[in-house]
VMD Tcl script that builds the backbone (N, CA, C; Angstrom):
set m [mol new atoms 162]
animate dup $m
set s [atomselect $m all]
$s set {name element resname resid chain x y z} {
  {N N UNK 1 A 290.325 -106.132 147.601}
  {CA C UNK 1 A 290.211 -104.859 148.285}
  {C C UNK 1 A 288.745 -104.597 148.618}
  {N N UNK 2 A 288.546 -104.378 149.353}
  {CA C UNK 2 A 287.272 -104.178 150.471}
  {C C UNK 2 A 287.095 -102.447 150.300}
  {N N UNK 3 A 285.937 -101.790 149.827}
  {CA C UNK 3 A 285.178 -100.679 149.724}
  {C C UNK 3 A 284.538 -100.785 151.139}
  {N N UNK 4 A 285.257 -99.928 152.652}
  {CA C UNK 4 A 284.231 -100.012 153.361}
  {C C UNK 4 A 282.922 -98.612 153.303}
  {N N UNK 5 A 281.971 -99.160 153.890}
  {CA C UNK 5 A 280.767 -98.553 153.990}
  {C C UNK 5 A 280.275 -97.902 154.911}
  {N N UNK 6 A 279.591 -96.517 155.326}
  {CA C UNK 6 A 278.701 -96.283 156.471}
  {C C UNK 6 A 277.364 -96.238 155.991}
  {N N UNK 7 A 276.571 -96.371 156.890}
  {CA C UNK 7 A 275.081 -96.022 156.756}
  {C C UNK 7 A 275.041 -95.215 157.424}
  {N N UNK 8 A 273.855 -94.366 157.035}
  {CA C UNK 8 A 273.110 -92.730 157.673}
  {C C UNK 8 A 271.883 -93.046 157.279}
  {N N UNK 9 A 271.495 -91.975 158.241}
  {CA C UNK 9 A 270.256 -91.440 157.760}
  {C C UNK 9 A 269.856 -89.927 157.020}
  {N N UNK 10 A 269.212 -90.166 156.174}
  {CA C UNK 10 A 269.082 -88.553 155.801}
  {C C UNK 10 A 268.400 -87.694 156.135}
  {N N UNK 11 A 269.360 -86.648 156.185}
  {CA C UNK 11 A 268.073 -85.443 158.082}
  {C C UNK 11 A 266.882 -84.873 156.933}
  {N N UNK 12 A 267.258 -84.869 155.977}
  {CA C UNK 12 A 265.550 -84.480 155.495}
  {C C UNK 12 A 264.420 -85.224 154.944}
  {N N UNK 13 A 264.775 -86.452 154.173}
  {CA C UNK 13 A 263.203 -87.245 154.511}
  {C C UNK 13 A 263.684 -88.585 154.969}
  {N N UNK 14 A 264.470 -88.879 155.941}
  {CA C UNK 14 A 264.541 -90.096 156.953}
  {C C UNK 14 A 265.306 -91.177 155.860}
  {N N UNK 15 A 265.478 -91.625 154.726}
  {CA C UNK 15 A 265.220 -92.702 154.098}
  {C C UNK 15 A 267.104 -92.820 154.284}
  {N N UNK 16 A 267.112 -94.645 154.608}
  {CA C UNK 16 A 268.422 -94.898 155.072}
  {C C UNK 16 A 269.304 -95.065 153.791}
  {N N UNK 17 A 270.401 -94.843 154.197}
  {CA C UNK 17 A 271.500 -94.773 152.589}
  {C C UNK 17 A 273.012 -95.491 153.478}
  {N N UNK 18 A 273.401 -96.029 152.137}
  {CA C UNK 18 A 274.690 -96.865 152.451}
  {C C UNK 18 A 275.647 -96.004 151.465}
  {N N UNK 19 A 276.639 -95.439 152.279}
  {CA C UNK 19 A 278.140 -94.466 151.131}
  {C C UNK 19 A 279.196 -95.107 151.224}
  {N N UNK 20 A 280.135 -94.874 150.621}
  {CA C UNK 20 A 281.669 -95.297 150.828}
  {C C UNK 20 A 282.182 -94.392 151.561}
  {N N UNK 21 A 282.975 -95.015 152.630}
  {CA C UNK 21 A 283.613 -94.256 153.815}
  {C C UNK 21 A 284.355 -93.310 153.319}
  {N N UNK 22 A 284.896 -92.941 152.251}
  {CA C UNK 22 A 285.999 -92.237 151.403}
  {C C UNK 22 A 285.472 -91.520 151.201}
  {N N UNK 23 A 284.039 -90.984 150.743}
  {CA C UNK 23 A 283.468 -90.249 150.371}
  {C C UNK 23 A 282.925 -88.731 151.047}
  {N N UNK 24 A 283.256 -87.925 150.627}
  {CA C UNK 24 A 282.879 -86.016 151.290}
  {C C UNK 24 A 281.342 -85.739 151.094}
  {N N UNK 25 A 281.042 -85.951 150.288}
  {CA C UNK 25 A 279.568 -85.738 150.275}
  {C C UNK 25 A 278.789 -86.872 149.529}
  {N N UNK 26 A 277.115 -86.863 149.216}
  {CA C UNK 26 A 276.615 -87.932 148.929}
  {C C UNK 26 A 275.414 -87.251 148.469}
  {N N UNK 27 A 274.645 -87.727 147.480}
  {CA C UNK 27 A 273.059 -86.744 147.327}
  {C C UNK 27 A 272.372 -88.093 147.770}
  {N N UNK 28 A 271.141 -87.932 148.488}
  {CA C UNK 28 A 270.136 -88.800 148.603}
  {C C UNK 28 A 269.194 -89.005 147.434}
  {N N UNK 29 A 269.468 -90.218 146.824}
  {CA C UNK 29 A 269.003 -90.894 145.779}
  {C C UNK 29 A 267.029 -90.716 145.604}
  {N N UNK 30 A 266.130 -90.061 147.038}
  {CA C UNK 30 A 264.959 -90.101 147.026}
  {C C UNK 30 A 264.547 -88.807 147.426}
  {N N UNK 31 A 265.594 -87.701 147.854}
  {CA C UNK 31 A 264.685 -86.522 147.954}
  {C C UNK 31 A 266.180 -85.561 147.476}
  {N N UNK 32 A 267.120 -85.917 146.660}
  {CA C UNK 32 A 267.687 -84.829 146.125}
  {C C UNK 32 A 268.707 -84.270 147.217}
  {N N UNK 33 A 268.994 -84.110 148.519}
  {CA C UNK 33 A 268.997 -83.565 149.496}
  {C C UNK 33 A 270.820 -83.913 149.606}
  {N N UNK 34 A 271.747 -82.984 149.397}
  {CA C UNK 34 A 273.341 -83.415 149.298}
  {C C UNK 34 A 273.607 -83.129 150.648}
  {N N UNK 35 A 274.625 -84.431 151.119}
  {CA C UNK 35 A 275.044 -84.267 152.538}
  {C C UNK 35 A 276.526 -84.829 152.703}
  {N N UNK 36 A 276.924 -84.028 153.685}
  {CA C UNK 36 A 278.171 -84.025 154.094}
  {C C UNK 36 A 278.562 -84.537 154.754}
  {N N UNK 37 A 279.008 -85.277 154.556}
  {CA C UNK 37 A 279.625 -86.639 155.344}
  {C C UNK 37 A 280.666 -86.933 156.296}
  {N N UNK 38 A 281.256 -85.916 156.490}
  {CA C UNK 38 A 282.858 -85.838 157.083}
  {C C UNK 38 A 283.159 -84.161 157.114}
  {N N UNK 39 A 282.842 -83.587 158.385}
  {CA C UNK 39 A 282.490 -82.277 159.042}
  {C C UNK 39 A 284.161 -82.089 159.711}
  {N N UNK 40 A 285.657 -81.707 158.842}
  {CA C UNK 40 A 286.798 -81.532 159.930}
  {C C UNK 40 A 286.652 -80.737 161.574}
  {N N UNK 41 A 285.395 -79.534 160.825}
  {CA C UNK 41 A 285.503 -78.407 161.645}
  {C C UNK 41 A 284.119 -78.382 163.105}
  {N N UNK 42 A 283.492 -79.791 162.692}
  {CA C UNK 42 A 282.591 -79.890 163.900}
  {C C UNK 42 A 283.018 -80.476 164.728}
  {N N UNK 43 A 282.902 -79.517 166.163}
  {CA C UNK 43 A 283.206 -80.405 167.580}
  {C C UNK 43 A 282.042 -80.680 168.429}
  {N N UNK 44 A 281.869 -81.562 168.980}
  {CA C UNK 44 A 280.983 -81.558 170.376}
  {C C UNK 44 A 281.628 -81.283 171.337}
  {N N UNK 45 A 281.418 -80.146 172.502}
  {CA C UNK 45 A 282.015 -79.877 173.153}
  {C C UNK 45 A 280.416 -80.242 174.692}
  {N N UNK 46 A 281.373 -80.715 175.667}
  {CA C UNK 46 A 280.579 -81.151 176.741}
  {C C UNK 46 A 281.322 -80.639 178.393}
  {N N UNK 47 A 280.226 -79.704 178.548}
  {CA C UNK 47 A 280.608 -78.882 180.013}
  {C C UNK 47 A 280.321 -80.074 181.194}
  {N N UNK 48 A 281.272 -79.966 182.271}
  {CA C UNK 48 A 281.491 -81.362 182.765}
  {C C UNK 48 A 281.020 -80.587 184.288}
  {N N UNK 49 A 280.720 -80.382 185.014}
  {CA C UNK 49 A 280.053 -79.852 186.292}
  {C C UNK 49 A 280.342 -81.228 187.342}
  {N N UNK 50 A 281.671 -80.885 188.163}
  {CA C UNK 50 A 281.865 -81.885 189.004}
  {C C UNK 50 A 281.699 -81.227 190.450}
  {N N UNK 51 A 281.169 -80.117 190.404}
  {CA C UNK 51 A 280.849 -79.607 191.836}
  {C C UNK 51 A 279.529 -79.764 192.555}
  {N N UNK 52 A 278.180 -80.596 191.705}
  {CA C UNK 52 A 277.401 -80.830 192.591}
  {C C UNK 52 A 276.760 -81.765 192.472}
  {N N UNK 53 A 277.982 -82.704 192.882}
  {CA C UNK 53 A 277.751 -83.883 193.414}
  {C C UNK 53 A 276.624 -84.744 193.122}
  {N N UNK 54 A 276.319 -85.102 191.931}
  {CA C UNK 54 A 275.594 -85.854 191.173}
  {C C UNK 54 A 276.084 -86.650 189.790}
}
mol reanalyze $m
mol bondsrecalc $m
mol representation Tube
mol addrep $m
């Protein structure tokens, strides 16, 4: 059985980290800094402007 992995970066002092995909949150092992890994309720939403013609 295979543990898969993502890498991030951490938005407060840059330093790269490897988590288990399963995982909701994670603390950064070099500045303390707990992050959330899997947001249900964030969307990107993108206004699409097809009227001038570019």
């Amino acid at each position: 059985m295979t543990i898969q992995k993502i890498t991030l970066e951490c938005p407060a002092c840059g330093a790269g980290l490897e988590v288990g995909a399963d995982r909701e949150f994670c603390i950064c092992p070099y500045c303390d800094t707990e992050i959330k890994l899997h947001n249900e309720n964030e969307h990107i939403y993108r206004n699409i402007d097809e009227g001038n013609g570019r």
